[in-house]
Structure formats: structure tokens, C-alpha cells
N, C-alpha and C positions, 0 to 999 in steps of 0.2 A: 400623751401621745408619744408613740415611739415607732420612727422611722429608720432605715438602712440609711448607709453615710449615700444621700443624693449625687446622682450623673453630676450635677453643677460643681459641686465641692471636690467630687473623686479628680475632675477634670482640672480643675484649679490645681490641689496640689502634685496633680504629676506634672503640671507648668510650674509649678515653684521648686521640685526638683529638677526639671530639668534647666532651667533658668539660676541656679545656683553655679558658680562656677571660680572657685574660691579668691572671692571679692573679700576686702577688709573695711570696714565704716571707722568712724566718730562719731559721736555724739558728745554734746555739750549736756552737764547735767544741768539744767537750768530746771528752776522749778515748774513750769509749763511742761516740759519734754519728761521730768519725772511720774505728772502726773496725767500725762497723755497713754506714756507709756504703762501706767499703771491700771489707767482704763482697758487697754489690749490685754495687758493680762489677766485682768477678769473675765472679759469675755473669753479669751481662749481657756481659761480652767470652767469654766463653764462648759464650753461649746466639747471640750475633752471628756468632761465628766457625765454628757449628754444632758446635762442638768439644760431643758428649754423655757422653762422662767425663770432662772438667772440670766440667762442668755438675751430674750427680751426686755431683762431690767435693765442692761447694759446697755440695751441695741441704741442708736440716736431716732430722732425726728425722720432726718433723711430718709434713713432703710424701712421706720415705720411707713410713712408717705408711699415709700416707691413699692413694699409688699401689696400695703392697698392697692395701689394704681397695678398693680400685678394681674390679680385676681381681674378686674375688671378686663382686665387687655385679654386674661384667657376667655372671659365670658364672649369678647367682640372681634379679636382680631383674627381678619383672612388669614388665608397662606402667604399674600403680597404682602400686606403687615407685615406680618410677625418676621418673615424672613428680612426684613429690611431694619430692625430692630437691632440692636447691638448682640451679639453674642450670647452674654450672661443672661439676656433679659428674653430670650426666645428658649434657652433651655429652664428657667424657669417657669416660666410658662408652659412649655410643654408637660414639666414634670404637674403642674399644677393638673393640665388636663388627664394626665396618666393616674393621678391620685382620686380625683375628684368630678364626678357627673356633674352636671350643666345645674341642677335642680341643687347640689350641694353648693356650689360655688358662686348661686345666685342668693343662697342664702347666708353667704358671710359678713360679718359686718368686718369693720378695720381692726377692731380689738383680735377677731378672730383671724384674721388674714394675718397679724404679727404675731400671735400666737403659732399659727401655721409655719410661718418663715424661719421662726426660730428653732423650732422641732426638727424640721428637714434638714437646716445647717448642725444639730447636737447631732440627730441620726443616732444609731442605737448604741449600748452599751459594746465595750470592747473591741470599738473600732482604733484602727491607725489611728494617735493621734495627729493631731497636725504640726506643722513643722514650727520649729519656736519664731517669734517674728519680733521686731524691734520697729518703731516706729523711729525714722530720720529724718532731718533736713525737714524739721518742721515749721510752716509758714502758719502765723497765726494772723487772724484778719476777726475781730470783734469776737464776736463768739462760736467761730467756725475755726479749726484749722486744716490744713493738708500739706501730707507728707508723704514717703515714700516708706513701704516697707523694706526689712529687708531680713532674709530671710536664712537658719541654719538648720541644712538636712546635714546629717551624718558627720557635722564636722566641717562641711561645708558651707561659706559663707557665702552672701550675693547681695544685690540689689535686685527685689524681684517683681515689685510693682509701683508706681508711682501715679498718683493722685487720689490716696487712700483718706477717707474726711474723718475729722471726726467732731462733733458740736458739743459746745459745755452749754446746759440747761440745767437751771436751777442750779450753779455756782457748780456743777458736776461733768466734769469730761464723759460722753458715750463714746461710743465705736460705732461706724455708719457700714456692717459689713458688706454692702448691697455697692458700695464704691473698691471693694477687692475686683473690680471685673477682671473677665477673662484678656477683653483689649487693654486692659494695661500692663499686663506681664509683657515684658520684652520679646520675650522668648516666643511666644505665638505669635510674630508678625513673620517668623520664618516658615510658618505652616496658612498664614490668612491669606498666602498666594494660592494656595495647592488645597481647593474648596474638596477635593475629594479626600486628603489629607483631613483636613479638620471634620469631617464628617464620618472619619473612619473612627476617629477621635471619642467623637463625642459617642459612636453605636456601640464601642466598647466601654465605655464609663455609663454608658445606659444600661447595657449587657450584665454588667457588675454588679451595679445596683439593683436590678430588678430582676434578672435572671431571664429575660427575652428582649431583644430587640425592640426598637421604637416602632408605635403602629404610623403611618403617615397618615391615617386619616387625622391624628393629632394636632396635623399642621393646618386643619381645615376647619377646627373649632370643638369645642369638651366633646364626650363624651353626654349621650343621652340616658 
């Protein structure tokens, strides 16, 4: 499968540029935080190299779970729903519904639905990559951790999201990328006042991606 870099994604990293703002980190090289960090960079050489099952070999439990519950939310949820939903998880859904008729999307199972999720975030060859990112200030609790990324455009350095997971299964760190949401970049809470603002946002990272505007019957449920 090969997809254009997804509205969700495009929309993300021009919040982690603009959310850069030349911050400096530490990190402790601690063997956890080496090989937390080492999970992120597989999936981002992956997710650059459009490579989408690499990308899902990486991906955790979390992101698999919440692609499934995805698909399903596009199959059932209103326009009250979905708008009441967080951010990341209504332009997902929508893109689901813009990709995918009622009759396809009924017919996915969860294999397929992570299969999907992972394609959309590789998106096609020769795209922008994304910006380098460093996993910090990582709290680990059993077999889950979460931390903050942080993130380098151009030179420029920042703290650009914070409560990013990631779970080791089977003795192995993943990346949960379904926890990069849009509400956790800093940076968009000075646009989550100004709804017309973030929806001019989003129509241009739709625009890009697909080369037309979002249809609104989208927000009403699939495509027949």
C-alpha cells in the first residue's frame, strides 16, 4: 500500500515546527532511555523510508488497539461523536472515511486496520522527512514507559510533545505513534482557542494531502 504523507501527519509536523523554538535537553544515557531511544529510531527510519511493515513491526500494542478501535469509531460515530473526540482521533477517522467505503471498512479485521495505520503514517516515497525526535524525561512504570519528545527542525531544538508511550513486549521496546497526539504538542493550545483557526489548519493539510477539500458529509459517517 502506498499512501501521500496523511492531513494527520502533515498537520503534526508543522506543529513540531512550529513548536521548536531553540530549547536545549539532557538526557541520561541509561540503558532503558538507549534502548527506548533506539525503538524511535526504527520506527522513524522506517516511517521515512515509507517502509509500512517495518513500521507496524515497531508499532506497540497501544497504537495497534487504538487503529482497531479506529476503524470501528469510523464505521458508528455521529457528527456529536466524532467532534467531541480528541483531535488526532476525528482526523483519523475522517481520513479513514475519505479512503474507505462503509462496505470496505466493515470488512477489516485488526491485522488489517494496523496494516492500514501504518501505511498512512509511511505515506509515499520521497516525502519530507520528519523531524529527528529524541525521546526525554523518560518515566518508566513495568512495562510501559512515557516521555516527552523532543524535537530538531533545521537546527532547531525544543520540547515538542509530552506523553508520548511506548511498551516493551516480549523483552522489546515499540513506539505507540497513536500517543504523538495533536493535544499534546504545546504549541496547539494557542490555536485550540480560535476553532476557526484550527480548522483552517486542518483544510489545508487536507488540501495537501489529497488535492480537494474535506467533503462534510465525512463527519456524518463512511462513505457508501
Amino acid at each position: 500500500m502506498r499512501f501521500t504523507r496523511p492531513p494527520l501527519v502533515l498537520l503534526a509536523i508543522g506543529m513540531l515546527v512550529l513548536s521548536t523554538g531553540g530549547w536545549t535537553w539532557w538526557r541520561a544515557a541509561t540503558a532503558p532511555s538507549r534502548a527506548i531511544n533506539a525503538a524511535l529510531d526504527e520506527y522513524k527510519a522506517a516511517i521515512d523510508s515509507s517502509d509500512a511493515h517495518r513500521a507496524a513491526e515497531f508499532m506497540g500494542r497501544e497504537s495497534r488497539d487504538w487503529a482497531s478501535s479506529m476503524v470501528r469509531a469510523a464505521l458508528t460515530d455521529t457528527r456529536h461523536v466524532l467532534r467531541a473526540r480528541p483531535l488526532s482521533d476525528q482526523m483519523h477517522i475522517l481520513e479513514l472515511r475519505q479512503r474507505y467505503t462503509q462496505h470496505e471498512l466493515e470488512a477489516m479485521d485488526d491485522h488489517q486496520a494496523v496494516a492500514i495505520y501504518a501505511a498512512m503514517l509511511a505515506g509515499s516515497e520521497g516525502g519530507e522527512p520528519s523531524p529527528d525526535l529524541e525521546a526525554i524525561d523518560i518515566q518508566i512504570l513495568g512495562e510501559r514507559a512515557v516521555c516527552s519528545l523532543a524535537a530538531d527542525v533545521g537546527g532547531e531544538s525544543g520540547i515538542a510533545m509530552s506523553g508520548t508511550v511506548f511498551t516493551r513486549e516480549s523483552g522489546t521496546w515499540r513506539f505507540n505513534p497513536h500517543t504523538m497526539a495533536l493535544e499534546n504538542i504545546p504549541f496547539i493550545a494557542q490555536f485550540a482557542k480560535d476553532q476557526l483557526q484550527i480548522e483552517q489548519l486542518v483544510q489545508d493539510a487536507w488540501v495537501e494531502s489529497f488535492g480537494k477539500p474535506l467533503d462534510p458529509k465525512l463527519w456524518d459517517g463512511p462513505r457508501k
